[in-house]
N, C-alpha and C positions, 0 to 999 in steps of 0.2 A: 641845731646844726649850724656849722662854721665855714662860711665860706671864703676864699682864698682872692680876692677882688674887693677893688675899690666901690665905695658908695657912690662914685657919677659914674660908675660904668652900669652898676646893676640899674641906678638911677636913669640908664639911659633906655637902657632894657623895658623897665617896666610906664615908660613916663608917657602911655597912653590908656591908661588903666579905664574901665569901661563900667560903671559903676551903677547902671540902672537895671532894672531886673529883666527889661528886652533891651538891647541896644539897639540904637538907628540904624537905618540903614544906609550901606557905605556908598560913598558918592562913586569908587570907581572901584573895579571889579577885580584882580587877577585870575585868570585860567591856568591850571595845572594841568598839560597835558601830556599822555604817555609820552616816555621817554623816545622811543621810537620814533616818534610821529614833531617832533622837534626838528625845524628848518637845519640848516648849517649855522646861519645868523645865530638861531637863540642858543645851536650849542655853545657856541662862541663867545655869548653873553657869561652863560653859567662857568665855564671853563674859565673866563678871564677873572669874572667875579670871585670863585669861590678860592681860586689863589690869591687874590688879595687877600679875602678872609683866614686866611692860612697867614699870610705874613701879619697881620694885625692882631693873631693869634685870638680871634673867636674859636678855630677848634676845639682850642685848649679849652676856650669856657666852658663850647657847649657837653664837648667829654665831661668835663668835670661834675658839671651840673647835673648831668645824668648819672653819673658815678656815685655824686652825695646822695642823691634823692632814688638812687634806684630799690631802695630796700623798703621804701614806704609806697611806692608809685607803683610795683608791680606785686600781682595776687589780690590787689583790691580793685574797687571801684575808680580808684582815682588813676587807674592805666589808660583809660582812652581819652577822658578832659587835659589827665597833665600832656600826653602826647600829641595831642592837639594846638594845646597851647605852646610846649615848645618846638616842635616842627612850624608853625605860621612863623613863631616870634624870631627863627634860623631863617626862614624867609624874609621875616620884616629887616632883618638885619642886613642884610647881602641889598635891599633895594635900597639903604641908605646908602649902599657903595654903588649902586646901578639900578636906578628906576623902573628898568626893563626887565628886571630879575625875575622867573616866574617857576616855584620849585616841579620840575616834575616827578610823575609819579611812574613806578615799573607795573605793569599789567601782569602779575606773575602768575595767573592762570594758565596763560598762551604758551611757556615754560615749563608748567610741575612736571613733567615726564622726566625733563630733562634739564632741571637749569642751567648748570655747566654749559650747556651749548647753547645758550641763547646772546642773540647777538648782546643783550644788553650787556654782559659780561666778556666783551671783547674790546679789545684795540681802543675803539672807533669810538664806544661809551666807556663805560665804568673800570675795564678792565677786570683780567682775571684771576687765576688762581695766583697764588703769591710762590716765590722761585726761592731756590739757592737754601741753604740750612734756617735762613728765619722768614723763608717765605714771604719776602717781601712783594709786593705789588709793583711789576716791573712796568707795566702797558696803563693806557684808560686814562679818563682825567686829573689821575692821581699819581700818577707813576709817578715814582722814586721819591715821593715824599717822604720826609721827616716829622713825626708826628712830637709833640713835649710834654703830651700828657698820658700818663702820671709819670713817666721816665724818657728820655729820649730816645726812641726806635721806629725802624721803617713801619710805615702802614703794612698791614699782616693781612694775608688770607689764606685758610690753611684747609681747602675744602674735606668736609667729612669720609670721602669716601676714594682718597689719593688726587685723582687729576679728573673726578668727577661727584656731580651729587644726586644722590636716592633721593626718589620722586616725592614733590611737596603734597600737599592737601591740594584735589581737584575742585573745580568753580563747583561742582555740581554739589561737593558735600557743604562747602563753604553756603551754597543758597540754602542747604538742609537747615542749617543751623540759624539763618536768619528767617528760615519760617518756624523753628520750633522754641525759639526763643521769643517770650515773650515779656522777661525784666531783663535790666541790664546787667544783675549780678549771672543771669543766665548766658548772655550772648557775650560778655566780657571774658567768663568764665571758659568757655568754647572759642572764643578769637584768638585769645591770650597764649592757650596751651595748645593750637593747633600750628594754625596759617603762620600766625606772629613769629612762635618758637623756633619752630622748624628752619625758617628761613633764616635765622639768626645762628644753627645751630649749622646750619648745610654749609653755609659759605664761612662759618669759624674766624679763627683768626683776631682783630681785634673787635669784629662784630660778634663772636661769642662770650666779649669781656662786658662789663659794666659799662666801662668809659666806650661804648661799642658806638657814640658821636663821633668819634676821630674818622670813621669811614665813611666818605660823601652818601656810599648805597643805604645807609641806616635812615637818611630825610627821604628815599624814592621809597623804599618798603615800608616807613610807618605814614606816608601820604596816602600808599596802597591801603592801608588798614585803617584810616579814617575816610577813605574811598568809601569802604566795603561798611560803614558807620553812616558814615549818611547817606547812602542808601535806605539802609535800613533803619535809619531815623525817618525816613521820606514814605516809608511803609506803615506809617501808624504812631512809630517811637519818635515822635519830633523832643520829645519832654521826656520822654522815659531814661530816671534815674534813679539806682538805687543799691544797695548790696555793701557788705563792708568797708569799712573807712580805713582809717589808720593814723595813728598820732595821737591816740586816746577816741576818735570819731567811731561806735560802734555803728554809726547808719549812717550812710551819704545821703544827700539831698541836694535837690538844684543850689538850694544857698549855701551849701558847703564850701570850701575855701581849695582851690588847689594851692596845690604847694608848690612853695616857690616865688609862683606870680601873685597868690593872694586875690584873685579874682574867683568869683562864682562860680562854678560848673552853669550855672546861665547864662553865661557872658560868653560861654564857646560852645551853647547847643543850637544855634542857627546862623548857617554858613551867609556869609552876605550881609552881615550885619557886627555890627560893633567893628572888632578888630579883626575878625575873623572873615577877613574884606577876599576870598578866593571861591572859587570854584571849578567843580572835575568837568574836563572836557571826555566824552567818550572816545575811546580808541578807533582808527579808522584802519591800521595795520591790524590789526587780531578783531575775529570777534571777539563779543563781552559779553559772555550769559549772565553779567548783571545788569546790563543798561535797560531802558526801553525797547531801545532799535532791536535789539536780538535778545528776548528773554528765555530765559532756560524754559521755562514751562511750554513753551509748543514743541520738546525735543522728549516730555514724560507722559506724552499720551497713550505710547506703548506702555507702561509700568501697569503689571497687575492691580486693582484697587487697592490691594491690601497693603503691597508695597506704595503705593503715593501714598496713601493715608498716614502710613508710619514715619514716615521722611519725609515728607511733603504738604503737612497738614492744612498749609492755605491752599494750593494746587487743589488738595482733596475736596475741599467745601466751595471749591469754586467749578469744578467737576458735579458735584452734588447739586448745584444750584443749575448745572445746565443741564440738567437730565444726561449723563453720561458718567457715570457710576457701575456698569454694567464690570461682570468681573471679566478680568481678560486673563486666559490664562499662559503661566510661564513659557518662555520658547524656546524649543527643543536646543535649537542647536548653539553652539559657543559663538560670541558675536567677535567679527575680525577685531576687532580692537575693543580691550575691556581695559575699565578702570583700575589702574596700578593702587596695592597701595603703597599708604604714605609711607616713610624712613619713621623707625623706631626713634627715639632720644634715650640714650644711655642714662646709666645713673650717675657717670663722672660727669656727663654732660648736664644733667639739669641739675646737682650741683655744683657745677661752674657757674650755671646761671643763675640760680636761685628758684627752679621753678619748683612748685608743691610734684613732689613724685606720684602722689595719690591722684591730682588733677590731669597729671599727662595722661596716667595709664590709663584712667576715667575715658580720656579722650582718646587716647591709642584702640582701646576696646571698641567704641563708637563706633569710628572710622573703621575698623575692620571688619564688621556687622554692616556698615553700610556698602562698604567695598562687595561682601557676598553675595547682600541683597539684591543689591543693582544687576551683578554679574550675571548670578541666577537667572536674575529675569531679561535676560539678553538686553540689557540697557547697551547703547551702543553712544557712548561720550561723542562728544562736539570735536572734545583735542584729544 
């Protein structure tokens, strides 16, 4: 692959390459925390930052880079180390423009009912739906920008469903899948064609295109998706890597090479070390049935056995071990507030994208067996 960029620019990009099989650990930290939960000062910071970065045209890089690399980076393994590495390194880049720079992440659980009306997608953050015949992005930290990659036109948002969007993947299926996953080709597998997709496909526009860098919201949602990675790296999978490569790689491995940067998938599997110098703060506006402070599992103790055991397989054996196994049965009546499910993906749409049609509906089917299951058993959701 050919890219369109000088050798001291990519040179500058990659000129802290991290080269031992653990990296050190980093002398000072950055915090990513929900977008929300950002003073006025740090919005201030990011707002002032990331238009410079617009005038010194990194978006165009990082579009681009996404754009060459998107047909090898996505349906494998190398979806969550390259995403990782180029979300930090769009970070590492803005703190050579402002030291204070610190990316945050959007909590999109707090949301899936309804993203469309969540503040994040207002005025005040990111702005919203995109206006007028090309749907440009009128409001938010971006309004009325001119984007130059791959042509010159207004930043686009063209949400899926008119001047609103059909409800994402909820927290609770999303923990489903990080306890029934137990390799990466597993949980990649299931991030990739659910939570990932979806959101990229709800807000459209030029986040439903390749070059889908050009919109500031693509660094908040793939922070949310290596959020929901180290997590569940912090649950057992600190090392856990493995499932299809690509570029001739039929197996990934920690030593394997991301593309692009040319660094190990070991050099971005522990946060806090090497270059991968950040960390998630929990949200204090929403809870977070991933964190510590409020874990989903004390909201499944009503769930009939049968249903935790099937969805919930560590919950189940951790149930098992406290003597509280006992069956409990389903509850009659309809609970005020049940889990929606998720918006379908079209086939023009995961065409657009490039996602496996076979892996959505895999996962469309999933999610609506678990949508019944829950229901059934008068599960009564957090949001």
């Amino acid at each position: 692959m050919h890219l369109l960029f000088s050798v001291p620019l990519v040179a500058c990009l990659l000129s802290h390459n991290v080269l031992a099989a653990r990296p050190k650990k980093c002398e000072s930290i950055t915090t990513r925390k929900e977008v929300r939960d950002l003073s006025s000062s740090e919005w201030r910071t990011i707002k002032d930052t990331i238009e410079k970065m617009q005038d010194l045209g990194w978006f165009r890089f990082y579009a681009s880079i996404h754009e060459v690399y998107f047909p090898v980076v996505h349906g494998v393994s190398q979806f969550l180390p390259f995403h990782r590495r180029f979300v930090r390194y769009f970070e590492m880049t803005a703190q050579r423009i402002n030291p204070d720079f610190a990316l945050p992440y959007w909590n999109e659980f707090a949301d899936y009912r309804n993203p469309a009306d969540s503040s994040v997608l207002s005025d005040r953050l990111l702005g919203g739906n995109g206006q007028g015949p090309n749907k440009c992005v009128m409001d938010g930290v971006q309004a009325n920008w001119t984007m130059t990659y791959p042509n010159e036109h207004c930043l686009q948002r063209n949400y899926s469903d008119g001047d609103s969007i059909k409800p994402w993947y909820s927290a609770e299926f999303i923990q489903s899948i990080m306890q029934r996953s137990d390799t990466m080709a597993d949980f990649r597998d299931r991030m990739e064609n659910s939570q990932h997709g979806l959101a990229h496909l709800g807000v459209r526009g030029d986040m439903s295109t390749k070059h889908s860098a050009n919109d500031f919201l693509f660094m908040l949602h793939h922070a949310f998706i290596d959020r929901i990675w180290s997590i569940w790296q912090d649950d057992g999978h600190r090392t856990t890597f493995d499932g299809p490569g690509s570029m001739g790689e039929e197996e990934m491995t920690l030593d394997s090479k991301i593309l692009f940067f040319q660094d190990t998938v070991e050099d971005v599997m522990y946060l806090g070390r090497g270059q991968m110098c950040y960390e998630y703060d929990e949200p204090s506006s929403e809870p977070d049935l991933l964190s510590k402070r409020d874990n989903i599992n004390s909201g499944l103790s009503s769930l009939p056995h049968d249903v935790l055991c099937k969805w919930y397989p560590k919950s189940c054996d951790q149930a098992t071990s406290d003597n509280t196994t006992e069956s409990t049965a389903p509850i009659a009546h309809i609970a005020l507030k049940q889990l929606p499910l998720p918006a379908e993906i079209s086939q023009e749409a995961m065409e657009m994208h490039g996602f496996d049609p076979a892996a959505v509906q895999r996962m469309a089917d999933e999610a609506r067996k678990f949508v019944e299951d829950m229901n059934a058993a008068g599960f009564v959701p957090k949001y």
